[in-house]
N, CA, C and O atoms as a DFTB+ gen file, in Angstrom:
396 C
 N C O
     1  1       6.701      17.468      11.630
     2  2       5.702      18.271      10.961
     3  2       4.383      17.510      10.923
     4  3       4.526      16.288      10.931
     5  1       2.826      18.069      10.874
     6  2       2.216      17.704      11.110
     7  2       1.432      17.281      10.033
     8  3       1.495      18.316       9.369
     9  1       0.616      16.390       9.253
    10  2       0.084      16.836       8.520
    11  2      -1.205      17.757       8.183
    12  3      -1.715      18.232       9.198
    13  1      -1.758      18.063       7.114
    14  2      -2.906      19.377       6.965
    15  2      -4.256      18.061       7.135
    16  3      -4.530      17.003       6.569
    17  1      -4.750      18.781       8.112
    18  2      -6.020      18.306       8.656
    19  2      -7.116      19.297       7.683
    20  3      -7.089      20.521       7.559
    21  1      -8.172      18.200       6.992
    22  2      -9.112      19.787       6.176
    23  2      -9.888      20.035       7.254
    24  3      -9.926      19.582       8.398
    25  1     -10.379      20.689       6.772
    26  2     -11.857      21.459       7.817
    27  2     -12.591      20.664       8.046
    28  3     -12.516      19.785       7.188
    29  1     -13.603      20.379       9.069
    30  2     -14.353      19.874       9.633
    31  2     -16.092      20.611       8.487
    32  3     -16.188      21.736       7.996
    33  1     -16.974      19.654       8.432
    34  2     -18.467      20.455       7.437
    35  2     -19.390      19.600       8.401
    36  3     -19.595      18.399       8.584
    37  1     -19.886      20.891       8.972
    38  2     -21.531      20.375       9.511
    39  2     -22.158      20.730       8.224
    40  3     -21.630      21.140       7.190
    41  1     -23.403      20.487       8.503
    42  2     -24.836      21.050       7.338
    43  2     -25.966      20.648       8.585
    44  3     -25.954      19.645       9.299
    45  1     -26.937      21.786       8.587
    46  2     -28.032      21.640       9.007
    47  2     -28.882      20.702       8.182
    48  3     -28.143      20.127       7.383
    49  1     -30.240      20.286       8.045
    50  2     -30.894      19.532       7.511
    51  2     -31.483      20.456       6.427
    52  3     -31.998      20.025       5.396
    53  1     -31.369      21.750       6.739
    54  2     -31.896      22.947       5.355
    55  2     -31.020      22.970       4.516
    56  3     -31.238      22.716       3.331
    57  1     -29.520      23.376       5.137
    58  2     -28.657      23.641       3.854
    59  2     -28.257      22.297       3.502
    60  3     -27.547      22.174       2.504
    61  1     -28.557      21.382       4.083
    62  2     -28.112      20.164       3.194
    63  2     -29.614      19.904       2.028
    64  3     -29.310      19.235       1.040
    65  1     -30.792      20.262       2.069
    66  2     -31.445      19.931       1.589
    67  2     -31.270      21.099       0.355
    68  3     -31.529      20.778      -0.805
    69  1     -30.937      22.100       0.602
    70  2     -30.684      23.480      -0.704
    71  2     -29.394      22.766      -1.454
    72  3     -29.336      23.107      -2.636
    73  1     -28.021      21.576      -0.924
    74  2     -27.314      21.923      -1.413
    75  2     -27.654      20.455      -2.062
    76  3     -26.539      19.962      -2.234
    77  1     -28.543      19.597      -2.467
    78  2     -28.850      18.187      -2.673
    79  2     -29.715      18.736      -3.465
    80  3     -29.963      17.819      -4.249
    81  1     -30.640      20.062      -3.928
    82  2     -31.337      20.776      -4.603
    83  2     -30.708      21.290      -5.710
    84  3     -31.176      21.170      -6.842
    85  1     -29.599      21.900      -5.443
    86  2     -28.683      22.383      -6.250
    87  2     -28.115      21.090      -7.400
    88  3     -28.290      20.853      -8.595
    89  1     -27.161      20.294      -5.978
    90  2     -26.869      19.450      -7.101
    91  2     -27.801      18.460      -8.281
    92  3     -27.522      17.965      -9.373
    93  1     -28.792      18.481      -7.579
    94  2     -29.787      17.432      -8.577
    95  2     -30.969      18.719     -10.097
    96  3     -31.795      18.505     -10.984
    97  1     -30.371      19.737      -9.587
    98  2     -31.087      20.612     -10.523
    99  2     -30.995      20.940     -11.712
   100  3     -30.051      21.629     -12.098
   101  1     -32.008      20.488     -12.569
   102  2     -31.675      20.485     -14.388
   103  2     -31.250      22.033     -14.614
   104  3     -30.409      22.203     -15.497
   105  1     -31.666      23.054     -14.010
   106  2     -31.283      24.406     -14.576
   107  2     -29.925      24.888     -13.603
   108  3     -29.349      25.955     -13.814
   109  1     -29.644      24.240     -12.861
   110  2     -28.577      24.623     -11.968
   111  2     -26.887      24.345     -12.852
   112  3     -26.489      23.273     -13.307
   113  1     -26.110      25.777     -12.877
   114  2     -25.333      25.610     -13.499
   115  2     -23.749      24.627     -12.976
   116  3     -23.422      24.876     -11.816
   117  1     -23.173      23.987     -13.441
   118  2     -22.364      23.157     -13.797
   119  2     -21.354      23.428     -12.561
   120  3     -21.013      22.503     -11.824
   121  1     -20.930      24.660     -12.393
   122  2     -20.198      25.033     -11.478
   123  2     -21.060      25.123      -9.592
   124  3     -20.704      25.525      -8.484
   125  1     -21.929      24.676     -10.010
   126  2     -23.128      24.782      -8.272
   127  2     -23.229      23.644      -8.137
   128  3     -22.909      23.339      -6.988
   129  1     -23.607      22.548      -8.907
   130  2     -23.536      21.185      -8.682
   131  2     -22.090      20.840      -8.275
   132  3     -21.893      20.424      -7.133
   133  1     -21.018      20.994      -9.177
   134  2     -19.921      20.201      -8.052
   135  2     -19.958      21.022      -7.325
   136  3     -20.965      20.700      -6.693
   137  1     -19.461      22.290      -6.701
   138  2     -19.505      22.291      -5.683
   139  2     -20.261      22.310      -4.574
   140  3     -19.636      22.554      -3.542
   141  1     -21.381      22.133      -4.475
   142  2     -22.575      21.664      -3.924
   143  2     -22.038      19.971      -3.410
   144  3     -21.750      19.374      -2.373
   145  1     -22.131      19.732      -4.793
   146  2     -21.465      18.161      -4.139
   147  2     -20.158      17.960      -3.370
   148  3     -19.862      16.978      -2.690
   149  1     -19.754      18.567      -3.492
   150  2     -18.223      19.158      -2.794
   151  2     -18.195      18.834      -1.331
   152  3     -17.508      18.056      -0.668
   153  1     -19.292      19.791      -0.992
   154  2     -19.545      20.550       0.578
   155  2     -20.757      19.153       1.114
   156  3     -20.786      18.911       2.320
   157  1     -21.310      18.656       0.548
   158  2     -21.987      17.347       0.852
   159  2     -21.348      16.318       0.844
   160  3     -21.855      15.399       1.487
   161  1     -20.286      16.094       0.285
   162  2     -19.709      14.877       0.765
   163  2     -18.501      14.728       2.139
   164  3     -18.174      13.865       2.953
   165  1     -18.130      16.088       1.803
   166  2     -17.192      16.757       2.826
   167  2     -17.903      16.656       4.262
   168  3     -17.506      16.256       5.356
   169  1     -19.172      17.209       3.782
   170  2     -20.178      16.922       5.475
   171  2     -20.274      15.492       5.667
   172  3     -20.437      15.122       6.829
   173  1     -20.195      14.480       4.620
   174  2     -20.419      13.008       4.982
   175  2     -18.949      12.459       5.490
   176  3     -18.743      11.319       5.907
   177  1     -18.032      13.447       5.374
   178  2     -16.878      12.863       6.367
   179  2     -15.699      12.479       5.043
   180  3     -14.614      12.035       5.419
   181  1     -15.890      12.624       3.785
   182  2     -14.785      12.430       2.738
   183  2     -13.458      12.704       2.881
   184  3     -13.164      12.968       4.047
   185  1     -12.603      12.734       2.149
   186  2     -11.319      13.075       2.246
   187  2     -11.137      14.214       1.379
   188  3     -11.828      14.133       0.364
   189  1     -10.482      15.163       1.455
   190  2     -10.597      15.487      -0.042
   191  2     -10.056      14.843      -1.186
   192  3     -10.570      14.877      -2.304
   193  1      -8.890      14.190      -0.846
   194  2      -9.108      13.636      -1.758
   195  2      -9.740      12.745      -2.436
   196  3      -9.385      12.663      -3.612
   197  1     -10.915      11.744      -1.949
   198  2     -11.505      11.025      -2.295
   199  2     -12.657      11.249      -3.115
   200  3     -13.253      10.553      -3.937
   201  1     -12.910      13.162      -2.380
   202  2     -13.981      13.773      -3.551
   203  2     -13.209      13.884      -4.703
   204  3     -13.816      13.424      -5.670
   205  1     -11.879      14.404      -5.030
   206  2     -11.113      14.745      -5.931
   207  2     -11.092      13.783      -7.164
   208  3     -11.131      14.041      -8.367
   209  1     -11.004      12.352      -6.358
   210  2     -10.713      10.945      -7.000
   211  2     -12.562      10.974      -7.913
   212  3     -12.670      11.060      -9.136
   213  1     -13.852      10.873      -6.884
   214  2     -14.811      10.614      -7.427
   215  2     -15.549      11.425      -8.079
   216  3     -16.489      11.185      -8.836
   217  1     -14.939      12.727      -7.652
   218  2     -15.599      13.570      -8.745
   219  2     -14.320      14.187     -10.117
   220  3     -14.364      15.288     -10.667
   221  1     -13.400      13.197     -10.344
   222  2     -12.646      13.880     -11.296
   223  2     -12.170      15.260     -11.172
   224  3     -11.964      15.811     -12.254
   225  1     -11.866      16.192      -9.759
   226  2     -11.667      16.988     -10.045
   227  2     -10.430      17.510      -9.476
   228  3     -10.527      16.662      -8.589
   229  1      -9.309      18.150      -9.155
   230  2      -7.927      18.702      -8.569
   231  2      -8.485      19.000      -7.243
   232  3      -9.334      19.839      -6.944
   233  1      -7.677      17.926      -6.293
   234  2      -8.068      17.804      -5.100
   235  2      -7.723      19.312      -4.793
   236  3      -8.572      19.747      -4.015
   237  1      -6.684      20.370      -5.157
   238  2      -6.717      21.733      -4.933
   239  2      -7.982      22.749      -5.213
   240  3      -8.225      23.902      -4.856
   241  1      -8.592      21.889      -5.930
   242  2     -10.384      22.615      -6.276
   243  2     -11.454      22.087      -4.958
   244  3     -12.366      22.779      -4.505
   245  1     -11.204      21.144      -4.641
   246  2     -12.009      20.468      -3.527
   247  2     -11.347      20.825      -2.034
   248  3     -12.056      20.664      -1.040
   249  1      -9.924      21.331      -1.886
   250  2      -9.887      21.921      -1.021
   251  2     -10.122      23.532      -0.801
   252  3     -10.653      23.843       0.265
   253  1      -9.828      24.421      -1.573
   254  2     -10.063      25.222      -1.736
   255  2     -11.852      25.984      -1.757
   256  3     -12.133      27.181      -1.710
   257  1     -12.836      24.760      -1.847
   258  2     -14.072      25.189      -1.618
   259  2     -14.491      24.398      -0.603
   260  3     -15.688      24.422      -0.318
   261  1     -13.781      23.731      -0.026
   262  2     -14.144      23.322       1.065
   263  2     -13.359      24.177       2.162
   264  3     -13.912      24.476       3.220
   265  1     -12.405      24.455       1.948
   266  2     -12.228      25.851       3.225
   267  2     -13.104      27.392       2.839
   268  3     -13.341      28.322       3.610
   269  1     -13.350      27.300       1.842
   270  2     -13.875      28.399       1.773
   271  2     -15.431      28.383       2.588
   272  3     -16.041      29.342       3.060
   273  1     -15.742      27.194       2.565
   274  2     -17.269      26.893       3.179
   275  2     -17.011      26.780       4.468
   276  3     -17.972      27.167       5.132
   277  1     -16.244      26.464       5.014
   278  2     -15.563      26.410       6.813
   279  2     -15.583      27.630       6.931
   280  3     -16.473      27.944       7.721
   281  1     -14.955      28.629       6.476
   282  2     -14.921      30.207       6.957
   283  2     -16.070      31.135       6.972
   284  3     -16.103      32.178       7.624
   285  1     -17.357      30.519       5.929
   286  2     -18.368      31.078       6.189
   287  2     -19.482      30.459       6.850
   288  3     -20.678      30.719       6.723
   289  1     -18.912      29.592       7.581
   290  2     -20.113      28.368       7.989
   291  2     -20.721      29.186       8.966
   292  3     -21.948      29.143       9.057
   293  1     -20.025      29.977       9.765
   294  2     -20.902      30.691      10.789
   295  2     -21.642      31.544      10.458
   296  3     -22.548      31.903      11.210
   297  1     -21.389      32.264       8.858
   298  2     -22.385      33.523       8.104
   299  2     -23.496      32.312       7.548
   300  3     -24.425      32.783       6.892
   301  1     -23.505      31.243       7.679
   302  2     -24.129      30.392       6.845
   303  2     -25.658      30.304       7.772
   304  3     -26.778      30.724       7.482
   305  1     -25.178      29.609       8.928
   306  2     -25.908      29.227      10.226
   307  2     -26.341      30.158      10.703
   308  3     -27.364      29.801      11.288
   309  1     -26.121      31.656      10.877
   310  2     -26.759      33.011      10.999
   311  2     -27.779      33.536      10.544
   312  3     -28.700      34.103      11.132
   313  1     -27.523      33.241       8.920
   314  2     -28.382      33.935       7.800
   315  2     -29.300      32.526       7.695
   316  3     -30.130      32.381       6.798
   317  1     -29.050      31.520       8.713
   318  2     -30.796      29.942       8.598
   319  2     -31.499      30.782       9.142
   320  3     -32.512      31.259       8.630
   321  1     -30.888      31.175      10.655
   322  2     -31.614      32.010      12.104
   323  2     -32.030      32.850      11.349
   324  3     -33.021      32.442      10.744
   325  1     -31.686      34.018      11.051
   326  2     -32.078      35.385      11.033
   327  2     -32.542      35.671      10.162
   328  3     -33.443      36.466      10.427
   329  1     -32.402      35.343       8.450
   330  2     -33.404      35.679       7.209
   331  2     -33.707      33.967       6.655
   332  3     -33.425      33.778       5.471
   333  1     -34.165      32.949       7.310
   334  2     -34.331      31.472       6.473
   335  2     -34.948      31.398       5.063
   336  3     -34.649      30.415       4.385
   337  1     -35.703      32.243       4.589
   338  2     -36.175      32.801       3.494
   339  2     -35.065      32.990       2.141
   340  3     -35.218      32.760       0.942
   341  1     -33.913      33.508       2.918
   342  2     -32.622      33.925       1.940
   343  2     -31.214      33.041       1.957
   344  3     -30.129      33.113       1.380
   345  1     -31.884      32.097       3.021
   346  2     -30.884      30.648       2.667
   347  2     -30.134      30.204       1.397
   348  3     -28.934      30.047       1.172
   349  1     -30.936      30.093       0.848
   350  2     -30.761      29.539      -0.181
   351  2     -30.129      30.327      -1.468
   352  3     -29.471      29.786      -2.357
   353  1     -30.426      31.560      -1.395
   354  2     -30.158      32.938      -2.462
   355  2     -28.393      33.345      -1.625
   356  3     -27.458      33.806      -2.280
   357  1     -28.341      33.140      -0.632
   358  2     -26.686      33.129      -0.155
   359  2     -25.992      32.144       0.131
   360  3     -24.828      32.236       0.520
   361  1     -26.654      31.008      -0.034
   362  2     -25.446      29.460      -0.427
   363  2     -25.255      29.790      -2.075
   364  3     -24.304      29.276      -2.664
   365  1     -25.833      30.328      -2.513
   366  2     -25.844      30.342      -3.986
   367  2     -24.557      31.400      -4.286
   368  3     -23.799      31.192      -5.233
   369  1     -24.441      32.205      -3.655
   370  2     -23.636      32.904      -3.668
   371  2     -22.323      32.729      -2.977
   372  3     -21.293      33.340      -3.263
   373  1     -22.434      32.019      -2.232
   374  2     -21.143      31.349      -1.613
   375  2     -20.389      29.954      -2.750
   376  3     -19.269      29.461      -2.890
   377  1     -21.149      29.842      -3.094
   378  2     -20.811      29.327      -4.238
   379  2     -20.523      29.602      -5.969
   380  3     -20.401      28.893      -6.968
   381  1     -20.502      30.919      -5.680
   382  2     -20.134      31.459      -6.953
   383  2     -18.455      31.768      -6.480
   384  3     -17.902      31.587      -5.395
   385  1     -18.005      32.227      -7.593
   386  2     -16.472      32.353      -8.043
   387  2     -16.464      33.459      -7.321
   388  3     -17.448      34.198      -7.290
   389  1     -14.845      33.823      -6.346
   390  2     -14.900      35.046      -5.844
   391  2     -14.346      36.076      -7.021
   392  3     -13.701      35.835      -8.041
   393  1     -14.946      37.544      -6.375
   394  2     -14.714      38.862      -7.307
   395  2     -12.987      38.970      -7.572
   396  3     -12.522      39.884      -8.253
């Protein structure tokens, strides 16, 4: 048996700069910063569990938004191209809790 390989995280130099925005933001709520930080360390090549370990949180929380950001990475990189303006208003939303 093999073991679970996580997802692979690019970041362009925009959404890494929206998601280093997020996390460092006094009005940005509690739940956008970690996972903001989540998906940034994940792009720096982390483990999950090592985010799990440094950010105190259930490596099942750090995997779970880190695949969730792999599956939309291509709606991510679309919506830089095609509306760059609304970057930032749909990482925000990819980062909210699903319905």
């Amino acid at each position: 048996m093999f073991p679970f390989r996580a997802p692979t995280i690019r970041l362009s130099s925009k959404q890494e700069k929206i998601l280093t925005a997020l996390q460092r933001g006094i009005h940005s709520p509690l739940h956008w910063k970690q996972r903001a930080t989540i998906i940034a360390l994940a792009a720096q090549g982390q483990s999950n569990q090592h985010i799990a370990e440094i950010e105190k949180l259930n490596r099942n929380t750090v995997t779970l938004w880190r695949k969730r950001w792999a599956r939309v990475a291509t709606e991510i990189r679309q919506q830089e191209l095609q509306r760059p303006r609304e970057l930032k208003t749909y990482i925000r939303k990819v980062l909210e809790d699903a319905p």
